[in-house]
KEDO-7141 format. One record per residue (C-alpha): z, x, y; residue number from 1; residue in three letters. Coordinates in Angstrom, 2 decimals, decimal comma. Layout:
+---------+---------+---------+-------+-------+
|      up |    east |   north | pakol | rolum |
+---------+---------+---------+-------+-------+
|       Z |       X |       Y |   NUM |   ALA |
...
+---------+---------+---------+-------+-------+
This chain:
+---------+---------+---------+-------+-------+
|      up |    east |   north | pakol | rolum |
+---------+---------+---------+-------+-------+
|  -23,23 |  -62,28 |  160,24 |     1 |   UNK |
|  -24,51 |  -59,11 |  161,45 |     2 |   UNK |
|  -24,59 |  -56,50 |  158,97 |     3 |   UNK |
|  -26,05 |  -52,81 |  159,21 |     4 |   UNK |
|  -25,70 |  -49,30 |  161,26 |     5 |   UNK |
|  -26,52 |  -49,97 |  164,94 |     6 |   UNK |
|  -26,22 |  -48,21 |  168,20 |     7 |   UNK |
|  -25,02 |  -49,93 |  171,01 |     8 |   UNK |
|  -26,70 |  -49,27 |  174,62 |     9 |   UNK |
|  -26,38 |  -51,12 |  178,27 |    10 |   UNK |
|  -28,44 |  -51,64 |  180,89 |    11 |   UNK |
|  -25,73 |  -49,90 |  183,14 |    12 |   UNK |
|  -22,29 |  -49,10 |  182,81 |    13 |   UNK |
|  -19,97 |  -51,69 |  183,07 |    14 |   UNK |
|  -21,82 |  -54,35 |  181,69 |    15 |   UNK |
|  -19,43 |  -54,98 |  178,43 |    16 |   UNK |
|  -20,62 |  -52,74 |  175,64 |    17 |   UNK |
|  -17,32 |  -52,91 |  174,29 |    18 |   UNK |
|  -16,46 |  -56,15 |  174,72 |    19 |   UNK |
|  -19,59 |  -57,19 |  172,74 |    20 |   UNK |
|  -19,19 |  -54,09 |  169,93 |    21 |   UNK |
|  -15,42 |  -55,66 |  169,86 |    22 |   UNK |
|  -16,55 |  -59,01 |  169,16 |    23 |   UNK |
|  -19,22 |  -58,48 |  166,60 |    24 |   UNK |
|  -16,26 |  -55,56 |  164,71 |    25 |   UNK |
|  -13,86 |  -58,89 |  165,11 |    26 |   UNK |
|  -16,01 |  -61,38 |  163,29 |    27 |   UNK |
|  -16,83 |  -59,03 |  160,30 |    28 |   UNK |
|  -13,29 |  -58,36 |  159,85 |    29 |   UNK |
|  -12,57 |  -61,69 |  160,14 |    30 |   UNK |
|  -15,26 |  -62,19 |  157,04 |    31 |   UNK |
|  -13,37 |  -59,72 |  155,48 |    32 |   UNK |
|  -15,82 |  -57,29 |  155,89 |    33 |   UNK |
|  -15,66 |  -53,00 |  155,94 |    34 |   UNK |
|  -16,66 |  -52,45 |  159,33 |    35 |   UNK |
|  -15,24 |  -49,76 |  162,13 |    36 |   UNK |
|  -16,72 |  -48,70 |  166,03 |    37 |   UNK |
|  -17,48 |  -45,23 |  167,21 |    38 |   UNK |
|  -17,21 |  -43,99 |  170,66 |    39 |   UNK |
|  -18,96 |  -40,38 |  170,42 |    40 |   UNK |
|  -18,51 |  -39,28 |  174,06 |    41 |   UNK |
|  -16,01 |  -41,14 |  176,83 |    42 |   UNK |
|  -15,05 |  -39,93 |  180,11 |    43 |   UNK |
|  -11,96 |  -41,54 |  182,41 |    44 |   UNK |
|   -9,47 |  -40,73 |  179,37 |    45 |   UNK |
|   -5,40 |  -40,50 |  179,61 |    46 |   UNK |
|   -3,09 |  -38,84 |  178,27 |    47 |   UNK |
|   -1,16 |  -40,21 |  175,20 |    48 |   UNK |
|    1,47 |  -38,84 |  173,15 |    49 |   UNK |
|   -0,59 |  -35,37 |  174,47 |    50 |   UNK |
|   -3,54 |  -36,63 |  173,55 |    51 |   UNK |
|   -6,39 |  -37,61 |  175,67 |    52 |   UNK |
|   -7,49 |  -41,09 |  174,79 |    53 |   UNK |
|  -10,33 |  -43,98 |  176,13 |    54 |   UNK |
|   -9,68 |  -47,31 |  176,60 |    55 |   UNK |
|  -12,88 |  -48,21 |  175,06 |    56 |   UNK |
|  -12,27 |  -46,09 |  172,27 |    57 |   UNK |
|   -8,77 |  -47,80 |  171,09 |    58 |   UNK |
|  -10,41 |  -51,34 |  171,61 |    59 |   UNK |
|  -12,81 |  -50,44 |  169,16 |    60 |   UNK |
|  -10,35 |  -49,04 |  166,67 |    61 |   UNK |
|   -8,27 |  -52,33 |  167,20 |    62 |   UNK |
|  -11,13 |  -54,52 |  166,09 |    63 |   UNK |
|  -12,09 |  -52,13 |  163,33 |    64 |   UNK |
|  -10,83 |  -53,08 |  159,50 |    65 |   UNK |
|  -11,50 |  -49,49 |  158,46 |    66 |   UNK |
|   -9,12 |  -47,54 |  160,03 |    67 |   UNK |
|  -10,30 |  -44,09 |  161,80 |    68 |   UNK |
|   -8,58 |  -41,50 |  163,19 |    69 |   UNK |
|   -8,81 |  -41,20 |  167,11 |    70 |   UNK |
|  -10,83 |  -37,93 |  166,91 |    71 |   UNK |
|  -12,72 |  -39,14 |  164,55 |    72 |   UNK |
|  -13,31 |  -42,21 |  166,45 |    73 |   UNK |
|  -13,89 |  -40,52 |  169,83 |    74 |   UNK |
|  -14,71 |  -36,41 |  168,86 |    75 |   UNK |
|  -15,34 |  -35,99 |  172,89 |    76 |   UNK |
|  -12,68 |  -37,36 |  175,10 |    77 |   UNK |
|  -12,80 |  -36,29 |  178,97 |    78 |   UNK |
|  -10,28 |  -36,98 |  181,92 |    79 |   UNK |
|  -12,33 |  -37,18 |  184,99 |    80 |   UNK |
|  -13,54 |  -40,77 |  185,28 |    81 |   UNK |
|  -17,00 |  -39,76 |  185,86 |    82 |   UNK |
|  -20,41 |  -39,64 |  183,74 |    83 |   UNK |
|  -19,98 |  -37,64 |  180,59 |    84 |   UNK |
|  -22,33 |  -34,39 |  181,79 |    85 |   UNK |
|  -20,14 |  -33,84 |  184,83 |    86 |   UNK |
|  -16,96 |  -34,49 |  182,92 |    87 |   UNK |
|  -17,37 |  -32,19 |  180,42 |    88 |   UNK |
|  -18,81 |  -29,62 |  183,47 |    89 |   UNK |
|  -15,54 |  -29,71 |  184,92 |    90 |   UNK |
|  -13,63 |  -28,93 |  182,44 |    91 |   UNK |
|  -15,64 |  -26,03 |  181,21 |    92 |   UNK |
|  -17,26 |  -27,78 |  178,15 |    93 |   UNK |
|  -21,16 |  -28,33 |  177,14 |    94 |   UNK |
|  -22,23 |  -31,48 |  175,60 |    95 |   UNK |
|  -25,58 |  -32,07 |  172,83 |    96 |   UNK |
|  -27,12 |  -34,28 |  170,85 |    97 |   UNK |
|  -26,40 |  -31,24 |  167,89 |    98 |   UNK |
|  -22,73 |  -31,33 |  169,13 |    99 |   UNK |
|  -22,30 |  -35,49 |  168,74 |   100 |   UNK |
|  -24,06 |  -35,25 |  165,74 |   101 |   UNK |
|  -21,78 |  -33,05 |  163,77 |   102 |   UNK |
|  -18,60 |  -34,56 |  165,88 |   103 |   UNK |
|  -19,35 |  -37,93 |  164,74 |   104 |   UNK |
|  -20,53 |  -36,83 |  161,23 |   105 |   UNK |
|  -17,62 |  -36,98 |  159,16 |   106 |   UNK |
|  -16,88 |  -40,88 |  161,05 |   107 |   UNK |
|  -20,63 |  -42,01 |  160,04 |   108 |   UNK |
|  -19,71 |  -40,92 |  156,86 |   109 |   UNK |
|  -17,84 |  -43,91 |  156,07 |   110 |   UNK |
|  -19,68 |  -46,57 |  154,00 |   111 |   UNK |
|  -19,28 |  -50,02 |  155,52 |   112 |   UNK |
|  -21,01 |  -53,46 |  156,15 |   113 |   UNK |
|  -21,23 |  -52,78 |  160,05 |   114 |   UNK |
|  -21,02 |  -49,73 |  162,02 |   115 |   UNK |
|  -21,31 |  -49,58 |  165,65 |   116 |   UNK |
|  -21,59 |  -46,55 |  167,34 |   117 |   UNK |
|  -21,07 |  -46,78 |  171,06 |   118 |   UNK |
|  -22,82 |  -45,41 |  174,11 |   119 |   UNK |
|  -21,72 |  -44,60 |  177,66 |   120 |   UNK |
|  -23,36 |  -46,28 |  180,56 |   121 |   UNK |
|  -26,73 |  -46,60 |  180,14 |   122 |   UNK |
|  -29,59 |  -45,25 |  177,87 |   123 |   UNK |
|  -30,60 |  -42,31 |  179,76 |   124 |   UNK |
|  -26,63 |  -41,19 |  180,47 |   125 |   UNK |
|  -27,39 |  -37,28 |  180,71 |   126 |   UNK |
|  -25,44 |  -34,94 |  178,00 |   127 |   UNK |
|  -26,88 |  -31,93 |  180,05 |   128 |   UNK |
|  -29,75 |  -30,82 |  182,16 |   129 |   UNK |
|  -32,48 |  -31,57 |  179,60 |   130 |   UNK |
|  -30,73 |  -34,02 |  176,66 |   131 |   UNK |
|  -29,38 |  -37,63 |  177,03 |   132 |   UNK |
|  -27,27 |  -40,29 |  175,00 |   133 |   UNK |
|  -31,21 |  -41,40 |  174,04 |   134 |   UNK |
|  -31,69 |  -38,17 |  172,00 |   135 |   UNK |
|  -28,28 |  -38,94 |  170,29 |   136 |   UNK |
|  -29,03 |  -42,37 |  169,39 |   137 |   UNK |
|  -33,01 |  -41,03 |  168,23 |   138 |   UNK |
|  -31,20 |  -38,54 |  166,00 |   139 |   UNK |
|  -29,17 |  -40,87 |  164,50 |   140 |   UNK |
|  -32,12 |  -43,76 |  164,35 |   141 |   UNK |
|  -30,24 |  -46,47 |  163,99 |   142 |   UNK |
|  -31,54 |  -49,72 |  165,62 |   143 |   UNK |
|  -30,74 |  -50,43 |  169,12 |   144 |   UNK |
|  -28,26 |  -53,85 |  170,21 |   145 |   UNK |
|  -28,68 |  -53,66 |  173,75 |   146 |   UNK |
|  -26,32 |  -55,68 |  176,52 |   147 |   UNK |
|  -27,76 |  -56,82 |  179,48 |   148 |   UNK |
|  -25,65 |  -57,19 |  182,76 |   149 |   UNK |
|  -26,35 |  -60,54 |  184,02 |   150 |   UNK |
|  -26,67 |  -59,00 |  187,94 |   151 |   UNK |
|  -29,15 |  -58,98 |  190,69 |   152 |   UNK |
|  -32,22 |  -56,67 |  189,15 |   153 |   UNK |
|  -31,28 |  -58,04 |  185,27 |   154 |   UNK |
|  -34,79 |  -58,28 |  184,84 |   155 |   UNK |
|  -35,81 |  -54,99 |  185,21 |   156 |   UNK |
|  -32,97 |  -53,10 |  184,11 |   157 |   UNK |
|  -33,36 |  -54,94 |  180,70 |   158 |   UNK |
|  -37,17 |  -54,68 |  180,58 |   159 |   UNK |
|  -37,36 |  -50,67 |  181,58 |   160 |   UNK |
|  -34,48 |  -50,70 |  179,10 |   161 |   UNK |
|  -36,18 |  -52,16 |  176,10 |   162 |   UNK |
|  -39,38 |  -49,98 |  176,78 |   163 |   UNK |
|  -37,79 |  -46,73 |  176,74 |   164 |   UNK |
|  -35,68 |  -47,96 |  173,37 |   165 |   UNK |
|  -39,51 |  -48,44 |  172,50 |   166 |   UNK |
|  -40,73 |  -45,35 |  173,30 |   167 |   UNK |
|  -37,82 |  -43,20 |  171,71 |   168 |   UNK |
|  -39,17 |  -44,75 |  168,49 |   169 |   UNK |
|  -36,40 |  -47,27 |  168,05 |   170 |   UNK |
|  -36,26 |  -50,50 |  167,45 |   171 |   UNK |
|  -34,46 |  -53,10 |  169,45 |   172 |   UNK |
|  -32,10 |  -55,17 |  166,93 |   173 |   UNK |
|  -30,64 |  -57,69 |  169,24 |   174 |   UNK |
|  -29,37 |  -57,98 |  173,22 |   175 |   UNK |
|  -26,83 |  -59,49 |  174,52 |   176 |   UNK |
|  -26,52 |  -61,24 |  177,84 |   177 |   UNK |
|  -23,11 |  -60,78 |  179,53 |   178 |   UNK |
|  -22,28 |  -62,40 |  183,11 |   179 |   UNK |
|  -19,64 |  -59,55 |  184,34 |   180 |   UNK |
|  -16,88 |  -60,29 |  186,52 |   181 |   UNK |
|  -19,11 |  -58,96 |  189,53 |   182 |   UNK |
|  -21,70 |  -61,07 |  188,62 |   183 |   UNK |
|  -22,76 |  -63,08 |  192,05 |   184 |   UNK |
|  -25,39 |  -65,61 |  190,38 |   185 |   UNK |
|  -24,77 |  -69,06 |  189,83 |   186 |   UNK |
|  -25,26 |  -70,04 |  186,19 |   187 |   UNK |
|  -28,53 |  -71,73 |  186,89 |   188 |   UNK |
|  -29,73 |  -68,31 |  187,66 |   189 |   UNK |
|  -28,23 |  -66,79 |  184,66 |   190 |   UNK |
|  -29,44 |  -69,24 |  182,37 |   191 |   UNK |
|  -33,18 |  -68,49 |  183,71 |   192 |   UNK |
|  -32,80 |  -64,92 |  183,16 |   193 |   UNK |
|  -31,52 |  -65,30 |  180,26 |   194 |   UNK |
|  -34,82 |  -67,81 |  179,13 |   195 |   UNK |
|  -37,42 |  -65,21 |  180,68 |   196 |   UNK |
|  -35,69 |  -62,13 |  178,70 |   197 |   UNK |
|  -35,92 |  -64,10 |  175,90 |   198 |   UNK |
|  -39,87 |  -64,83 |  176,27 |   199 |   UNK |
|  -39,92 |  -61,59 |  177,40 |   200 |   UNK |
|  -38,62 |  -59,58 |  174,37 |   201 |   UNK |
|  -39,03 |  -62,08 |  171,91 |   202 |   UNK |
|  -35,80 |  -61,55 |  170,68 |   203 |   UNK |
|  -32,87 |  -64,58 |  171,23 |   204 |   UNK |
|  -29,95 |  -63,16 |  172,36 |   205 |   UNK |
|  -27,19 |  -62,30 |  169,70 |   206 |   UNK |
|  -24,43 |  -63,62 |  171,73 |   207 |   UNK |
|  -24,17 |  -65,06 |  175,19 |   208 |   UNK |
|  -20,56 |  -64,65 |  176,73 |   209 |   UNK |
+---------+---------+---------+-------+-------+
């Protein structure tokens, strides 16, 4: 079972980062393991109980076996559905990396046998005009689990990925291959991209879904 502090990445959005950080939170607390998901920064949120909350962010709770608060879970919740730079533009808010990293301080704080904190889109998803989600995830260091949309252009989404995990100074954990609903290719297909990326990274894939 996978145990350990990662950060969890995608080669776009919409290509199941949560589903996959559910999944892995769902098996550890099945093992009776102390393990809880962060969500540092979401836009697209709604209002509940006069609170804005993600849908992301609340799966991730619901998988959790430790507990968190919503704010803890998700310090930076936005309404406009749109990426996290711009929805924190309109609403007259800055992000930073300094900003996640004290909002999601007293969460990481936690001891446990799996944390996952959770991006939003992919890994260069600005925070302003000179910082991205990379700089977040460098600051914290944890290893990288990245999930690869199984798409037209996998490939090289996956492979430009991986190299700038690289080149932050990271290290890529695991990947996960995930045929989306929009996913056109047959399964043939997918199960070739899936063999190359293997070769190609030299990492099996932690799941395939």
């Amino acid at each position: 079972m996978l145990t350990g502090r990662f950060f969890v990445t995608g080669t776009n959005t919409g290509v199941g980062k949560t589903w996959v950080a559910c999944e892995l939170l769902k098996q550890a607390s099945r093992a009776n393991k102390r393990c809880y998901g962060v969500k540092p920064v979401a836009s697209g949120c709604t209002q509940v109980q006069g609170e804005l909350r993600n849908e992301d962010a609340m799966a991730l709770m619901k998988a959790s076996s430790i507990k968190l608060s919503y704010s803890m879970t998700n310090p930076f919740a936005f309404e406009p559905a749109v990426a996290p730079h711009w929805a924190a533009q309109q609403v007259d808010c800055t992000l930073s990396v300094a900003q996640l990293v004290d909002g999601t301080e007293a969460a990481l704080s936690h001891q446990a046998e799996l944390v996952l904190v959770e991006g939003a889109g992919g890994w260069l998803v600005p925070l302003n005009a000179k910082e991205t989600l990379a700089d977040y995830a460098q600051a914290l260091g944890y290893p990288v689990i990245m999930v690869v949309g199984l798409t037209l252009g996998c490939i090289n989404h996956a492979l430009l990925t991986a190299e700038a995990i690289k080149q932050s100074g990271l290290s890529l954990a695991a990947w996960v291959p995930n045929a989306t609903p929009s996913a056109e290719q047959p399964r043939e297909e997918q199960e070739a991209n899936i063999a190359y990326l293997t070769a190609a990274l030299g990492v099996a894939p932690l799941l395939i879904i």
